[in-house]
Backbone as a printed PyTorch tensor [residue, N CA C, xyz], in Angstrom:
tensor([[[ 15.5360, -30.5060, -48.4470],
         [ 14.2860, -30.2230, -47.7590],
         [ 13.9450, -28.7350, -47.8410]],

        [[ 15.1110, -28.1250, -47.2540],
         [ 14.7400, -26.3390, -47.7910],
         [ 14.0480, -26.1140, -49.3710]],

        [[ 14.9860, -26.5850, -50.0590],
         [ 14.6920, -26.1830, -51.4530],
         [ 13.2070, -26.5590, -51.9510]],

        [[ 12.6260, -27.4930, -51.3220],
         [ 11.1090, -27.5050, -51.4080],
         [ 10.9100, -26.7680, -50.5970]],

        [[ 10.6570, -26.5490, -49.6030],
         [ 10.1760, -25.5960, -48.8410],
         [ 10.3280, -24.5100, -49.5880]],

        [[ 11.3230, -23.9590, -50.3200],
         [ 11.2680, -22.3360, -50.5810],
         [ 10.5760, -22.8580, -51.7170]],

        [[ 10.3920, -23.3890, -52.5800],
         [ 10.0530, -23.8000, -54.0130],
         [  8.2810, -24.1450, -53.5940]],

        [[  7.9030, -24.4060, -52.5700],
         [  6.2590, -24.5230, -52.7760],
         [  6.2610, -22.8530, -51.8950]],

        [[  6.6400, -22.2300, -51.0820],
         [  6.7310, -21.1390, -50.6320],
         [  6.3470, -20.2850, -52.2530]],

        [[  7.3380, -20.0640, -53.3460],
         [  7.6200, -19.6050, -53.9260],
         [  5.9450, -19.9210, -55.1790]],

        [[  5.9280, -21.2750, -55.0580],
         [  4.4980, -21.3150, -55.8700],
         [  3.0610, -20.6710, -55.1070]],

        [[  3.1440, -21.0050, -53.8600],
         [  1.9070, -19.7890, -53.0250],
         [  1.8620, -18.9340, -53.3340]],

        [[  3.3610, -17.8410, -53.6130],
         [  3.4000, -16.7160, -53.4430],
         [  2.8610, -16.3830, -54.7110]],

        [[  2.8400, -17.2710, -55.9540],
         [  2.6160, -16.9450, -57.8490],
         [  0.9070, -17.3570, -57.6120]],

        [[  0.9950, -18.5390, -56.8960],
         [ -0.4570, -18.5020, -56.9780],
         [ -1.2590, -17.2370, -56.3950]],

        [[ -1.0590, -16.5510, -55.5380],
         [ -1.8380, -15.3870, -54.3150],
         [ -2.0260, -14.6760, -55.6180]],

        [[ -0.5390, -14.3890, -56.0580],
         [ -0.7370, -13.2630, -57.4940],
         [ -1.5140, -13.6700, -58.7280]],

        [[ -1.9970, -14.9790, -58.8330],
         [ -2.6080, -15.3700, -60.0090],
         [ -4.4480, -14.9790, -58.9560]],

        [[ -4.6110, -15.3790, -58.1830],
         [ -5.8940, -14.9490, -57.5790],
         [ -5.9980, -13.7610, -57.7930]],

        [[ -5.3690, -12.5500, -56.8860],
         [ -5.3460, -11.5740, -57.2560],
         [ -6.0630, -11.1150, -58.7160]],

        [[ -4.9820, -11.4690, -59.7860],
         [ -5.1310, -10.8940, -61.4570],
         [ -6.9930, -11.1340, -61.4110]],

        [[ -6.8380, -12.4120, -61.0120],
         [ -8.2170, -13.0870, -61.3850],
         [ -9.7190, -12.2540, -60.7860]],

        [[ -9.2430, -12.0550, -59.7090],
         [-10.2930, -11.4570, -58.8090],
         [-10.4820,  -9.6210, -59.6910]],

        [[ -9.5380,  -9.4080, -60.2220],
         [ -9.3500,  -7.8610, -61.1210],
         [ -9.8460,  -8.1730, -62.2790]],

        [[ -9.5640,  -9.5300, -62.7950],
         [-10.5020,  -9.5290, -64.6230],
         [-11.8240,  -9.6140, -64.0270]],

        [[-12.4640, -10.5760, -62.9640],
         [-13.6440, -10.6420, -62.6150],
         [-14.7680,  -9.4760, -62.0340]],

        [[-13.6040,  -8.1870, -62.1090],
         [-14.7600,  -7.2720, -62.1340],
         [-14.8190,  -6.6820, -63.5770]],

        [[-14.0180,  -7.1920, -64.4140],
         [-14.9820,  -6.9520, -65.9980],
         [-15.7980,  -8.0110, -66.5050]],

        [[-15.9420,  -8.6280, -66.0340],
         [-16.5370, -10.1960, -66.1900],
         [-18.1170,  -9.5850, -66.1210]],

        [[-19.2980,  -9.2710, -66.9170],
         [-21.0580,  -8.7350, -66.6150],
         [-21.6710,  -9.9160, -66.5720]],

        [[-22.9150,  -9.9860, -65.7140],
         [-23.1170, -11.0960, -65.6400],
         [-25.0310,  -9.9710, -65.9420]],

        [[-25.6610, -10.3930, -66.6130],
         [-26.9960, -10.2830, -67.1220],
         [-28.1610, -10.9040, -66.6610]],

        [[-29.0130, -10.2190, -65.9070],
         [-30.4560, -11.3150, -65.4580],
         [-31.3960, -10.6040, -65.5010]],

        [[-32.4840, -11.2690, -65.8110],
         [-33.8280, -10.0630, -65.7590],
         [-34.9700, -11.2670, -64.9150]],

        [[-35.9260, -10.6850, -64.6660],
         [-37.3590, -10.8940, -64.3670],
         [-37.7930, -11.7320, -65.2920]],

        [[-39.0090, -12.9540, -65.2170],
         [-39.0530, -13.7100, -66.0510],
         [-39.8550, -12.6940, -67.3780]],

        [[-40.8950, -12.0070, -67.0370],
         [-41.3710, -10.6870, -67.9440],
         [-40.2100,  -9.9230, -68.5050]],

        [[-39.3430,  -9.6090, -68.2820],
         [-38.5630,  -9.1750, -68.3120],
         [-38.7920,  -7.4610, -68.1270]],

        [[-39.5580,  -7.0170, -67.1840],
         [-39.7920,  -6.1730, -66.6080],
         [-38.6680,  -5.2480, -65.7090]],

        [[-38.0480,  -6.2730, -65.0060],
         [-36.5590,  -5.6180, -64.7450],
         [-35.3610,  -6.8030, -64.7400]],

        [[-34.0990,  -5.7750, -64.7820],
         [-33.3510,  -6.0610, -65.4270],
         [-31.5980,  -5.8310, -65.0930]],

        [[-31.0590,  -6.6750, -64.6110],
         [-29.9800,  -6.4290, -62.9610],
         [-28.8750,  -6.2140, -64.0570]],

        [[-27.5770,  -5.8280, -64.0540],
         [-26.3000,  -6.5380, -64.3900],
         [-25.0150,  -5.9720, -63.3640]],

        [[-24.7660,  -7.3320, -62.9200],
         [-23.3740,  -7.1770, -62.2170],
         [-22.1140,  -7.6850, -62.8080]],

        [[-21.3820,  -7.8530, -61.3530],
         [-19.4470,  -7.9100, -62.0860],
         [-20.0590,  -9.7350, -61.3650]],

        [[-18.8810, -10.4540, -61.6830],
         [-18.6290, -11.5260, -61.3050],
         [-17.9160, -11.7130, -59.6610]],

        [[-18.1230, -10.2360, -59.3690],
         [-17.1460,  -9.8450, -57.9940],
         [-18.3930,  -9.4370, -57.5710]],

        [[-19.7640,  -9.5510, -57.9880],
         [-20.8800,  -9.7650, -57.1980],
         [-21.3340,  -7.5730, -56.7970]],

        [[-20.8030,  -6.7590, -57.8250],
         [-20.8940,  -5.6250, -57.6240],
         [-21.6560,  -4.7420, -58.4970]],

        [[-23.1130,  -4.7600, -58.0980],
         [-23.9450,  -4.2060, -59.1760],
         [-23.7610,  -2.6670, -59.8730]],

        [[-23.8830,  -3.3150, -61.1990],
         [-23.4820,  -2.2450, -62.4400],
         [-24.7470,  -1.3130, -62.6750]],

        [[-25.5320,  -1.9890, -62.7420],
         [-27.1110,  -1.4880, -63.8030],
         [-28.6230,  -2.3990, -63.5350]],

        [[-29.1170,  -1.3280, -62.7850],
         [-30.9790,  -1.7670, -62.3860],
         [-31.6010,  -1.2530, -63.9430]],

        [[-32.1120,  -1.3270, -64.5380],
         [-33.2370,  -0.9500, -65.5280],
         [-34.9270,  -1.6580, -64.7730]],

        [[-35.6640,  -0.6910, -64.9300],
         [-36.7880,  -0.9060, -64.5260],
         [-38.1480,  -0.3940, -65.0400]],

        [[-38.8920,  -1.3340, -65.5660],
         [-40.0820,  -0.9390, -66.4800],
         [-40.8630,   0.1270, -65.9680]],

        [[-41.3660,   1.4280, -66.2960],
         [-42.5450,   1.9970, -65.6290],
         [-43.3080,   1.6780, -65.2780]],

        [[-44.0300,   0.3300, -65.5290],
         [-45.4450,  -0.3000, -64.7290],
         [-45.1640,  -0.7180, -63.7630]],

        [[-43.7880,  -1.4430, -62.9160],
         [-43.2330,  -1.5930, -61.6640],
         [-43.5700,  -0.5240, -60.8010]],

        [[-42.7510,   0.5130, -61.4300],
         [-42.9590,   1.5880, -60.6370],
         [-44.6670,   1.7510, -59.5940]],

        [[-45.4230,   1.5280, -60.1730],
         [-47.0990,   1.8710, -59.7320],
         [-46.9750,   1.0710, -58.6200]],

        [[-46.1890,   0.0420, -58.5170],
         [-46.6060,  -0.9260, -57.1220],
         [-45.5090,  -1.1200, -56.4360]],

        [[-45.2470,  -0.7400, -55.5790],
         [-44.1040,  -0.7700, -54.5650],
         [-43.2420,  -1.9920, -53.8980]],

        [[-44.8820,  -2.6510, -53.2940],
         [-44.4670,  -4.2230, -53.4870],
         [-44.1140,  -4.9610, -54.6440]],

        [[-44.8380,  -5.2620, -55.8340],
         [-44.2020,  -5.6960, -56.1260],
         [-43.0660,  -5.7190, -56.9490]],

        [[-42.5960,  -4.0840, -56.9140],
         [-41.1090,  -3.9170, -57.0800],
         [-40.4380,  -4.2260, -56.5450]],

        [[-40.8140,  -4.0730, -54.9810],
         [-39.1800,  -5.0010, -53.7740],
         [-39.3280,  -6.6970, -54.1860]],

        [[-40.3690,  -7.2040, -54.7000],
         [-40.1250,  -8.9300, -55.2230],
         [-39.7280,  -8.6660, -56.2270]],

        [[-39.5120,  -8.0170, -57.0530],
         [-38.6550,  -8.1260, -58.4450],
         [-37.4210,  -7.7240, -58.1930]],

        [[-37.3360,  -6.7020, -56.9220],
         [-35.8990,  -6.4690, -57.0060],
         [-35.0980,  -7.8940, -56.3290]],

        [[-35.4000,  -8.0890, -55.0280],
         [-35.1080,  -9.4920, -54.3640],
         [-34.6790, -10.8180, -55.3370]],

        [[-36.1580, -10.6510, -56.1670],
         [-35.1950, -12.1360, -56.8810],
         [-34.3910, -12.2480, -57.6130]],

        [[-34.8440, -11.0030, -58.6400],
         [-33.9660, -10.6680, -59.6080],
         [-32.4300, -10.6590, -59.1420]],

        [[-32.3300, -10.0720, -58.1560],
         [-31.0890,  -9.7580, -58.0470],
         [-30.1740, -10.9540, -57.3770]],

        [[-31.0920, -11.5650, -56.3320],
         [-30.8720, -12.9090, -55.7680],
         [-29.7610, -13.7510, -57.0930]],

        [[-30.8260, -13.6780, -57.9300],
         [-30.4230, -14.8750, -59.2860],
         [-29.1620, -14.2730, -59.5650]],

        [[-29.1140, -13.5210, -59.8570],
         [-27.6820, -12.5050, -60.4600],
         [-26.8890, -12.7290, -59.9350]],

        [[-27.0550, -12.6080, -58.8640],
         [-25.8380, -12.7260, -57.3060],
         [-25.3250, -14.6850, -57.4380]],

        [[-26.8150, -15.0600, -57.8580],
         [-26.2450, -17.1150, -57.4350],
         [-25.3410, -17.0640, -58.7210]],

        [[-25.5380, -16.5260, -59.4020],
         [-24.7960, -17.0500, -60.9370],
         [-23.5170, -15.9800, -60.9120]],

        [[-23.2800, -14.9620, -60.8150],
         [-21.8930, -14.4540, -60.5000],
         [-21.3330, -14.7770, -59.3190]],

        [[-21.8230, -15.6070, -58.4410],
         [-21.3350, -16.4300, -57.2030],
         [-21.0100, -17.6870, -57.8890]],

        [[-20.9550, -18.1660, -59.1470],
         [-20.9500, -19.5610, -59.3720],
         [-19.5300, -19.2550, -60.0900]],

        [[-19.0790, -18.1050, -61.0130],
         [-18.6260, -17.8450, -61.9760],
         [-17.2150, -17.4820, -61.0010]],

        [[-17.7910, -16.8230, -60.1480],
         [-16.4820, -16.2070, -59.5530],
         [-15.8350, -17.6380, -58.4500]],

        [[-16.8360, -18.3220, -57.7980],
         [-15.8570, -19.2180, -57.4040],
         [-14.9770, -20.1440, -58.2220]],

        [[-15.9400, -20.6920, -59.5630],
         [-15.3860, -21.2460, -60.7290],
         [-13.6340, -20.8230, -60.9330]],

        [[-13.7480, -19.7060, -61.5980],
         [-12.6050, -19.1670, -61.5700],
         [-11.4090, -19.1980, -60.5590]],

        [[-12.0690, -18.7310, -59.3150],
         [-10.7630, -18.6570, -58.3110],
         [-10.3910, -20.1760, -57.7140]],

        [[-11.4720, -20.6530, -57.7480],
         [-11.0090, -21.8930, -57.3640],
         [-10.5590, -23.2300, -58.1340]],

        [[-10.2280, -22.7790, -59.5720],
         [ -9.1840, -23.5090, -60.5700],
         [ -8.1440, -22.6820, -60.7490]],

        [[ -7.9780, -21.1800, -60.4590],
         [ -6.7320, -20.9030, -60.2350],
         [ -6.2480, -21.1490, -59.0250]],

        [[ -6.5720, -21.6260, -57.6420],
         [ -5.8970, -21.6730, -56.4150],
         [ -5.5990, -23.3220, -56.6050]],

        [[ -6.3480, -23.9840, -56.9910],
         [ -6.1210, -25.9620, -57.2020],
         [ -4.8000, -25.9690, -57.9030]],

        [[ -5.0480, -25.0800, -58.9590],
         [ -3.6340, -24.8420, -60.0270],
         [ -2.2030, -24.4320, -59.2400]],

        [[ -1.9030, -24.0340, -58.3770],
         [ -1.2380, -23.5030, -57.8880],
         [ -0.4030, -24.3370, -56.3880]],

        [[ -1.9450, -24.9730, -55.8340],
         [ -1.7020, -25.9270, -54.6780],
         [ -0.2030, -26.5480, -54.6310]],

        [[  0.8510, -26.4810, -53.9910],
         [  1.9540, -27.8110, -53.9000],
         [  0.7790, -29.1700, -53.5430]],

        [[  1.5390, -29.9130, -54.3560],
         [  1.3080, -31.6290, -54.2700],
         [  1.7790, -32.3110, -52.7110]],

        [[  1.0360, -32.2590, -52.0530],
         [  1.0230, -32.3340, -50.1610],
         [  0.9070, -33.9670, -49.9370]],

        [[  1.4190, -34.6500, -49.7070],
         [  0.6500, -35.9970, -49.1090],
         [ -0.5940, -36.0910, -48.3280]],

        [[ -1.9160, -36.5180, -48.6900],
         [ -2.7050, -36.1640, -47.5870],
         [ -3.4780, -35.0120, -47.3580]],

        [[ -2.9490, -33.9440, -48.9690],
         [ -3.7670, -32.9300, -48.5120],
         [ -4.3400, -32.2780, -49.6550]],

        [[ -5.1890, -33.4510, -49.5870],
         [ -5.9710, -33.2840, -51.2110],
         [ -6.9950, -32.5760, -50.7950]],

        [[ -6.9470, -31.1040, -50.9110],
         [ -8.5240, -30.2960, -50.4980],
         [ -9.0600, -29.9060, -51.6810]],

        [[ -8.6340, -30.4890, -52.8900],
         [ -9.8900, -29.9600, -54.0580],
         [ -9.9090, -31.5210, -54.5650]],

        [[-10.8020, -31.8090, -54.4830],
         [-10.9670, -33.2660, -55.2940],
         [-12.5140, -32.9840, -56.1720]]])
């Protein structure tokens, strides 16, 4: 009974460290979005940490509707390196899970 116990102990502890690694490649991970014009132009990490605004000079003239280009634009950026990064961590933490009776939390 110990020896499982230390032996799924021992796989938590490889899995924490496989999250970890993961959560460190995922800030080289760029994730690319622009405006449907492509007027502006976001890129973040997959850790949801913006790299690079580029922004057309004709934005500039209107204030408003630079804060709606920034909002969505960036919105989108954020849903899709929110998709990428759970992707990832959450097939390395399933990977890692001990086999529980009953405690199937990734199905």
């Amino acid at each position: 009974m110990f020896g499982d116990l230390m032996g799924m102990m021992g796989k938590l502890k490889e899995t924490q460290e496989k999250v970890e690694a993961t959560k460190k490649r995922l800030d080289s991970v760029l994730i690319d979005d622009q405006s449907n014009d492509g007027l502006l132009k976001v890129t973040l990490t997959a850790n949801r940490t913006i790299k690079k605004i580029e922004i057309a000079p004709s934005l500039l003239e209107d204030k408003e509707q630079l804060e709606d280009y920034l909002i969505i634009t960036i919105n989108q950026a954020v849903s899709k390196a929110s998709e990428i990064n759970e992707t990832e961590l959450g097939a390395v933490a399933k990977e890692g899970m001990p086999n529980i009776p009953g405690m199937d939390l990734f199905k």
